[in-house]
C-alpha positions as CSV (number, residue, x, y, z in Angstrom):
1,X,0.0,0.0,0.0
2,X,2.9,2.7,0.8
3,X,4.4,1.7,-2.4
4,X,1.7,2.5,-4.3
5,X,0.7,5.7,-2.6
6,X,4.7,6.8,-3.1
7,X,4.2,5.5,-6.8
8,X,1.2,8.1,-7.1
9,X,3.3,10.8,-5.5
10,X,5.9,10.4,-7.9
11,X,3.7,10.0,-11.2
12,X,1.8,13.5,-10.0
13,X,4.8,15.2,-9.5
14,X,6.0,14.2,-13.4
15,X,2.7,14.6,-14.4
16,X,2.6,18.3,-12.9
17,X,6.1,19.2,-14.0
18,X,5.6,17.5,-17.9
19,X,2.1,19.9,-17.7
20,X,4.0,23.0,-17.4
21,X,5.1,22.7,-21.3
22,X,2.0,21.2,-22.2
23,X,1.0,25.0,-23.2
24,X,2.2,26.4,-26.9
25,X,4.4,28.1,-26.0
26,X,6.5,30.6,-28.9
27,X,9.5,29.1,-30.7
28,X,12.3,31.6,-31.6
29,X,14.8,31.8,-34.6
30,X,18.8,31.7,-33.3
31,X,21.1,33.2,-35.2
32,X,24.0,30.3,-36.3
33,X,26.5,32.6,-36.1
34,X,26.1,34.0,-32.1
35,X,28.6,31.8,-30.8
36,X,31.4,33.1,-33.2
37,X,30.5,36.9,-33.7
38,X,29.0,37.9,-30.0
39,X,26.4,40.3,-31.6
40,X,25.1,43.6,-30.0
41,X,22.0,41.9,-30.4
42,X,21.6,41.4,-26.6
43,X,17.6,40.5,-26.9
44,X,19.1,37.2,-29.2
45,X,15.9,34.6,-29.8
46,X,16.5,31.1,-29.4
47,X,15.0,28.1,-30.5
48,X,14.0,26.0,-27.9
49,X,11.6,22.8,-26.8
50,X,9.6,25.8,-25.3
51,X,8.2,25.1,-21.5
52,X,8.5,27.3,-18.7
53,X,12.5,27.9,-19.4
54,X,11.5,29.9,-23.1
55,X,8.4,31.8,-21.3
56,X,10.4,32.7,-18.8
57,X,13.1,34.0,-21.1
58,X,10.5,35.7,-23.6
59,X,9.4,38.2,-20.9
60,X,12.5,39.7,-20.5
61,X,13.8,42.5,-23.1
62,X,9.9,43.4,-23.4
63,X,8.8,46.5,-21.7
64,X,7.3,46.7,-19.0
65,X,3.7,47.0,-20.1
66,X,4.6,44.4,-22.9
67,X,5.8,41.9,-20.1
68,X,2.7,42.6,-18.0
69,X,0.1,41.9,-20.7
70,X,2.2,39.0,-22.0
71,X,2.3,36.8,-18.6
72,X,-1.9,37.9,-18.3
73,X,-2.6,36.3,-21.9
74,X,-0.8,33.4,-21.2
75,X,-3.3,32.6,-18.1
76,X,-1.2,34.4,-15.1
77,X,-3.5,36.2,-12.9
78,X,-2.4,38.9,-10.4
79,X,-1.8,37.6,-7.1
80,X,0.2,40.6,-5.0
81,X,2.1,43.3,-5.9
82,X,4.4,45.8,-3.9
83,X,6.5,48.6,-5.6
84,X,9.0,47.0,-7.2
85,X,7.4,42.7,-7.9
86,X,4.6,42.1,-9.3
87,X,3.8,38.5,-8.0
88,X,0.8,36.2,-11.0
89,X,-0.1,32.8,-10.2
90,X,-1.1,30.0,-12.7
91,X,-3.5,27.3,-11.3
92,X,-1.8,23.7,-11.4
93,X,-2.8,20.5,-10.3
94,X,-4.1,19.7,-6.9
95,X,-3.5,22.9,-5.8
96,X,0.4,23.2,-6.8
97,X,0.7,26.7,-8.8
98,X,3.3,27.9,-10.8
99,X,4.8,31.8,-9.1
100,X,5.4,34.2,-11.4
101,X,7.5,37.4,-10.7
102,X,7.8,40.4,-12.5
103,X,10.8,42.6,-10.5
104,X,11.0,46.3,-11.5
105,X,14.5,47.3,-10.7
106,X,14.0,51.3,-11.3
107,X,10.9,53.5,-12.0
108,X,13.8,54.6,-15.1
109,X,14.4,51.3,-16.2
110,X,11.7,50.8,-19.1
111,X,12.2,46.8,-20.2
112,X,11.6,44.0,-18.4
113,X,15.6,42.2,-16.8
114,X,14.5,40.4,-13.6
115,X,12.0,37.4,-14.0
116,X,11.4,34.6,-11.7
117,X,9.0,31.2,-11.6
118,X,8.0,29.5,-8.4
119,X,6.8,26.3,-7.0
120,X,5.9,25.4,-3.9
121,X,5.0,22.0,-2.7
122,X,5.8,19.8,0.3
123,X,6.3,16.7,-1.4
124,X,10.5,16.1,-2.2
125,X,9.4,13.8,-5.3
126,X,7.1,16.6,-6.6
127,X,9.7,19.3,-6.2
128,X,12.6,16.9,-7.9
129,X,10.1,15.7,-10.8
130,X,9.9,19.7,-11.7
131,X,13.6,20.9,-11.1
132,X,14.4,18.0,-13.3
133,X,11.7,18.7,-16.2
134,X,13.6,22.6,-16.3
135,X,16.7,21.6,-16.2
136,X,16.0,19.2,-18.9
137,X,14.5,22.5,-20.9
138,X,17.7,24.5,-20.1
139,X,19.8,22.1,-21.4
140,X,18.0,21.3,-24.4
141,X,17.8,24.5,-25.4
142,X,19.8,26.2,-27.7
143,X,20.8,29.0,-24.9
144,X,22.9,25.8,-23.3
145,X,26.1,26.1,-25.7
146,X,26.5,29.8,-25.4
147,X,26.5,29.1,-21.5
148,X,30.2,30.0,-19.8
149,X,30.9,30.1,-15.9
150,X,28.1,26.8,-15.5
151,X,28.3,25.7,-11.7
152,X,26.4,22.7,-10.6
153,X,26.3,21.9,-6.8
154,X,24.5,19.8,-4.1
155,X,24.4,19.7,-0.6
156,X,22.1,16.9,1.6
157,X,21.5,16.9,5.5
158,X,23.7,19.7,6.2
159,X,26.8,18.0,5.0
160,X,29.3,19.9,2.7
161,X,28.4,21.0,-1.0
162,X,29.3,18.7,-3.4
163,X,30.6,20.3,-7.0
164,X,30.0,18.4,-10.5
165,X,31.0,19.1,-13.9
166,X,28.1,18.4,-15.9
167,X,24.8,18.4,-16.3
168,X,24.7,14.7,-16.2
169,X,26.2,14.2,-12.9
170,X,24.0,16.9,-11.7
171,X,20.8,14.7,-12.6
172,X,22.7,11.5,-11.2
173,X,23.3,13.1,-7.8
174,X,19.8,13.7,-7.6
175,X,18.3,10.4,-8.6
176,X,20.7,9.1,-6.0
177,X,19.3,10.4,-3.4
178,X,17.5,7.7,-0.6
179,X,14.3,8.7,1.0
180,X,13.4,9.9,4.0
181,X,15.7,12.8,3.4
182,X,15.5,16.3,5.5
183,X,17.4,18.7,3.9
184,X,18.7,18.7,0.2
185,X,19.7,22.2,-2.0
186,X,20.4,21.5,-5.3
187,X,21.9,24.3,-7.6
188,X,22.4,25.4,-11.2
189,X,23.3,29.1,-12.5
190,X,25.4,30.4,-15.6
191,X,25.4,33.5,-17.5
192,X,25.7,33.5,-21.4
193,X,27.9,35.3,-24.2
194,X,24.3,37.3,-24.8
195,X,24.7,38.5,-21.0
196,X,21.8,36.6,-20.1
197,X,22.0,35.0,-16.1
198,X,20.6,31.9,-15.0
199,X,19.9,29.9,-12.1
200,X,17.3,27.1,-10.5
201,X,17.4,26.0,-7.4
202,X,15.7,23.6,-5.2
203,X,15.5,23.6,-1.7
204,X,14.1,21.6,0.7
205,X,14.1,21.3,4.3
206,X,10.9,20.1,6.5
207,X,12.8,21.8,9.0
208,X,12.9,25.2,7.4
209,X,9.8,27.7,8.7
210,X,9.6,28.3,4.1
211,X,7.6,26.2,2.5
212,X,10.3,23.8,0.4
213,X,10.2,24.9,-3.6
214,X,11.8,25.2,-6.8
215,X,13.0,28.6,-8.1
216,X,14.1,29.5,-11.6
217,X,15.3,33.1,-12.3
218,X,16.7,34.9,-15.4
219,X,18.2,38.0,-15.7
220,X,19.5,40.8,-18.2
221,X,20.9,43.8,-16.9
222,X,22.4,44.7,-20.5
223,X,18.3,45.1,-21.6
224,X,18.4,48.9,-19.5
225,X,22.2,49.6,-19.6
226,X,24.0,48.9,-22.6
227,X,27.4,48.9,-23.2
228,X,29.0,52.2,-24.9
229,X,29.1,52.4,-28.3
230,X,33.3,52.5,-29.5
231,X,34.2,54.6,-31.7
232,X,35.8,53.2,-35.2
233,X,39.1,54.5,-36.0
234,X,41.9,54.0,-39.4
235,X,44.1,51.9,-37.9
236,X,47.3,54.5,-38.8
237,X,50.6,54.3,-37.8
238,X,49.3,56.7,-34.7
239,X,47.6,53.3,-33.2
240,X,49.6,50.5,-34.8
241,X,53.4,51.8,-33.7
242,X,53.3,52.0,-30.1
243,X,55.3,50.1,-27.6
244,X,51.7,48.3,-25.8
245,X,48.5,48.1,-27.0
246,X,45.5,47.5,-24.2
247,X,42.2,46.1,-24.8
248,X,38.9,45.8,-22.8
249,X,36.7,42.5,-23.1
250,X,33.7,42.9,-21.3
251,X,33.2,40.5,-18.6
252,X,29.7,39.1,-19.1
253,X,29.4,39.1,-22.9
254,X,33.0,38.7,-24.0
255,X,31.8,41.7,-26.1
256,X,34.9,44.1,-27.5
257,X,35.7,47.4,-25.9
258,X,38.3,48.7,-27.9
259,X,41.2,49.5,-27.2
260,X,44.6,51.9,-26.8
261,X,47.9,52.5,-27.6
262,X,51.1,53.4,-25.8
263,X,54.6,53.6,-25.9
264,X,56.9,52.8,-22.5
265,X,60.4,54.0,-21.7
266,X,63.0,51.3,-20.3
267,X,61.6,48.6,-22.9
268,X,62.6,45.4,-21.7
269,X,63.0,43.2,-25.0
270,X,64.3,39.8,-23.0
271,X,62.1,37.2,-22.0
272,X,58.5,35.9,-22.5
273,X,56.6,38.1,-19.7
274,X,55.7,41.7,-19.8
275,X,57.2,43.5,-17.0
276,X,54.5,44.5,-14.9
277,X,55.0,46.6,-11.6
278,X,51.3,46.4,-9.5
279,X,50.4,48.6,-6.4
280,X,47.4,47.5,-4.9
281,X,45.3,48.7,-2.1
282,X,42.6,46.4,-0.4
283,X,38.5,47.2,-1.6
284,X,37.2,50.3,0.4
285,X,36.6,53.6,0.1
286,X,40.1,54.2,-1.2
287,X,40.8,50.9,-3.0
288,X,42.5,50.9,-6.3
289,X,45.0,48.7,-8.5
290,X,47.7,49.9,-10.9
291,X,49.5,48.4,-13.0
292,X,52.9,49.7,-14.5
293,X,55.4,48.9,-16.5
294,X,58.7,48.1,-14.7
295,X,58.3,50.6,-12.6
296,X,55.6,53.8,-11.9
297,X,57.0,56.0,-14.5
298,X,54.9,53.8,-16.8
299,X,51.3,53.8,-15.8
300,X,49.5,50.9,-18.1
301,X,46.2,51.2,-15.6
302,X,44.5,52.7,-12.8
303,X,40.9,52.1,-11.7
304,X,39.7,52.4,-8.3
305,X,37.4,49.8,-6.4
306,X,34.6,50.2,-4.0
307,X,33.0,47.5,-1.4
308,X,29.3,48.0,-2.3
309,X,30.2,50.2,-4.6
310,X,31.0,51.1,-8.2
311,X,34.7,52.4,-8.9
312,X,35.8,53.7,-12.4
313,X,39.0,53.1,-14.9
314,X,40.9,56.8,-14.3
315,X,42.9,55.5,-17.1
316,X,43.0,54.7,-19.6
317,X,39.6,56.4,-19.9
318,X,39.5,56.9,-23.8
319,X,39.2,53.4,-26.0
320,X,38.9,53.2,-29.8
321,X,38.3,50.1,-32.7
322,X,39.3,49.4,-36.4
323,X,37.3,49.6,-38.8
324,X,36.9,47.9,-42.2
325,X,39.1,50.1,-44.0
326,X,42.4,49.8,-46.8
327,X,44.7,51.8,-45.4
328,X,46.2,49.3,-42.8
329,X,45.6,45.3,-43.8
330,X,48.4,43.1,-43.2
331,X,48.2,39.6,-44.1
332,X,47.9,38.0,-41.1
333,X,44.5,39.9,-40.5
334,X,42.6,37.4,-42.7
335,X,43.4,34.2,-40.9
336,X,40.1,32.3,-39.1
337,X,40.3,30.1,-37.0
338,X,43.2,30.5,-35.2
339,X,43.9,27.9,-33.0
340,X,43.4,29.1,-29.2
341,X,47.5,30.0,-27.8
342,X,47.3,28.2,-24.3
343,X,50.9,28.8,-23.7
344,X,50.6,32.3,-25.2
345,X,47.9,34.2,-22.9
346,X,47.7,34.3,-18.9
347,X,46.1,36.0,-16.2
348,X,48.0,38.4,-14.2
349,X,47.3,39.3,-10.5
350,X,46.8,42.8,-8.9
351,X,50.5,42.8,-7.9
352,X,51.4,42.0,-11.9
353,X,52.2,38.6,-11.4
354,X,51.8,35.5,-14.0
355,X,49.2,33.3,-12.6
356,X,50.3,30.0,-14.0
357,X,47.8,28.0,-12.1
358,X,44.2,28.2,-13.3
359,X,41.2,26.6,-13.0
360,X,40.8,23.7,-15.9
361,X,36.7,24.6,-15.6
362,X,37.4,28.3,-16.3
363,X,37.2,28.6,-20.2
364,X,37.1,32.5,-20.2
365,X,40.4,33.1,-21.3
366,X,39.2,30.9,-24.8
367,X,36.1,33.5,-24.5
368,X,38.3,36.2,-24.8
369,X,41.0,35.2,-27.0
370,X,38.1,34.2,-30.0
371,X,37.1,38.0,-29.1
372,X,40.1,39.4,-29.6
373,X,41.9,37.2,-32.5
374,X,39.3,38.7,-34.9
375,X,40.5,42.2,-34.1
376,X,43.0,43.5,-36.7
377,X,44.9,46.0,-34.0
378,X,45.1,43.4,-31.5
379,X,46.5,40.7,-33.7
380,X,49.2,43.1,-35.4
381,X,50.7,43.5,-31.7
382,X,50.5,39.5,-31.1
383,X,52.2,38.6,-34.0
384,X,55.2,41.0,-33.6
385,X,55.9,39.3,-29.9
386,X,57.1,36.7,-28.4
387,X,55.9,37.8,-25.1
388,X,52.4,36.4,-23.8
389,X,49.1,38.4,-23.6
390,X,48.4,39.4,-19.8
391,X,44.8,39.4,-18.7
392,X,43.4,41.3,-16.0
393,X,39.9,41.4,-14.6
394,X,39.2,44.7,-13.1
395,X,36.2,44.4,-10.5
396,X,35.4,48.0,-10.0
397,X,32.5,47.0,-7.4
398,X,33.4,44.6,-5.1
399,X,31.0,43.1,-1.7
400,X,27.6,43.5,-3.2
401,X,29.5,43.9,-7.1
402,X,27.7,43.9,-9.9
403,X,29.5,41.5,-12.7
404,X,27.8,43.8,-15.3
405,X,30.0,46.5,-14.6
406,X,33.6,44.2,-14.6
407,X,35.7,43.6,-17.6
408,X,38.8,42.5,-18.6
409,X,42.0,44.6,-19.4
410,X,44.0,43.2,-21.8
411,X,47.8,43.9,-22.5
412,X,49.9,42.6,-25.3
413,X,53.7,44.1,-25.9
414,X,54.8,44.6,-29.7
């Protein structure tokens, strides 16, 4: 008899989650190419299995309005509101309803960035069925391969979180799991090369005064704050001579930020590292890192950093591209698919330091050299060195920081 009433449980709780796609939902057009060119195009459409994971993601880039009315003719119904979240709730089965909220960041902000979905339920079957069925959409999406910085964790009773790899071993974890169990948080987040975050969640815990649920956000802060447009230059002598040319990759997107040009006294030709000199002062109302070469005669960078704050780059503060133009076109500007250096590109530390050791999960650095292999200026410093490409990730906020407003700084020695 308790196996058949368990067997019930668990046949609801697919039944409910496989009923949350049951709706047509709109399929989007992707664009091939967004893995290799990193469009401006920050509202990219996808084509997806549709579900929850593709309504979710349609609300956001609509206005405000537009994201209101959209949710309402797709059978949400206003449950609560306060000034800045609009809370809708669509009936289910047996009482389980899907939670949708609308967050306003700003009165000024005019598009929809912050959505989140909801369930609620008591039962731990019911609540796996459902984080399963969206992760499932997530990963079958077409959004998955532009996904960077994916983390997949589990913790049970208490004990330590546990850290996988892939979305397989994710899924495995959590079919492993033995019943009765008290307390389990599973966890998925990522961001994308379209500066799109996301994360789902599950937590339960019958000793927890919340009701145990499932949560599934998505976020776009680029939808109300763009990045500056860069203004297109001839790629002259002027920019193309100097002694160190310094780029900025944006953090989220991997999106170009142009770049500058300077020339360094004491040029140190020997060896395979830039020379960097760093002074560094800890996050706080006076924090800031600089970076020089050889010594502080030679300012490369300079950007101050607040805790729950927002710093800025005080130099350089003035960043141009190349355009498609005849005057400048060397040979070695038409090469594709160049083959991604490993042994030719490295993170530096705030002191100026090689970091030799990094991560074998963190794939940013082949984010950023795709980005910046396709620029002519950048690639007519590479090729005229033997000395590898420093990276630098300036995190202007730090505490509460906002990863919209961090980017790389980039510095290769002709």
């Amino acid at each position: 008899m308790k196996a058949n009433i368990k067997l019930s449980i668990i046949l609801l709780g697919i039944a409910l989650a496989f009923s949350f796609s049951s709706c047509e939902r709109i399929k989007f057009d992707e664009d091939e190419n967004a893995g290799v060119n990193r469009s401006r195009a920050i509202l990219q459409e996808y084509e997806t299995d549709g579900g929850d994971f593709a309504f979710l993601k349609s609300v956001i880039g609509r206005t405000n309005q537009e994201a209101i009315d959209y949710v309402t003719q797709n059978g949400y119904v206003e449950n609560d509101a306060n000034s800045l979240t609009i809370h809708y709730i669509d009936s289910g089965v047996d009482t389980i309803s899907k939670i949708l909220s609308l967050h306003f960041e700003r009165e000024d902000f005019l598009n929809m960035q912050n959505a989140e979905m909801m369930v609620r339920c008591n039962n731990f079957d019911t609540l796996s069925a459902i984080f399963k069925q969206w992760f499932l959409e997530i990963r079958n999406s077409s959004s998955f391969p532009l996904l960077v910085r994916e983390k997949y964790s589990m913790r049970t009773n208490a004990h330590q979180y546990l850290y996988f790899d892939t979305p397989e071993q994710l899924l495995d974890a959590l079919e492993s799991i033995d019943q009765p169990i008290d307390d389990v948080s599973v966890s998925f987040s990522a961001n994308d090369s379209q500066a799109y975050e996301y994360s789902l969640t599950m937590r339960y815990d019958i000793y927890n005064y919340s009701t145990p649920a499932v949560y599934m956000q998505i976020i776009n802060e680029r939808v109300n704050t763009p990045l500056p447009e860069v203004p297109t230059v001839n790629l002259t002598e002027e920019y193309l001579d100097k002694d160190i040319l310094i780029a900025k990759v944006d953090y989220m997107t991997f999106e170009y930020g142009g770049f500058c040009s300077t020339n360094v006294t004491n040029k140190q030709n020997e060896g395979n590292e830039i020379p960097f000199f760093g002074d560094y002062m800890s996050p706080s109302d006076g924090g800031y890192v600089k970076l020089y070469y050889r010594d502080e005669s030679n300012l490369l960078m300079y950007g101050t950093i607040i805790w729950n704050g927002c710093g800025e780059l005080i130099y350089p503060n003035a960043f141009v591209k190349g355009g498609n133009v005849d005057t400048y076109v060397p040979e070695y500007t038409m090469k594709r698919s160049l083959l991604f250096p490993s042994d030719r590109i490295s993170y530096i530390d705030a002191d100026g330091n090689y970091v030799q050791d990094v991560d074998e999960s963190d794939n940013d650095l082949g984010y950023i050299w795709q980005t910046l292999s396709a620029q002519e200026e950048f690639m007519s410093y590479y090729e005229q060195t033997a000395k590898k490409v420093a990276v630098f990730l300036y995190a202007p906020s730090v505490g509460v920081g906002d990863p919209y407003e961090w980017y790389y700084m980039v510095f290769v020695e002709r």
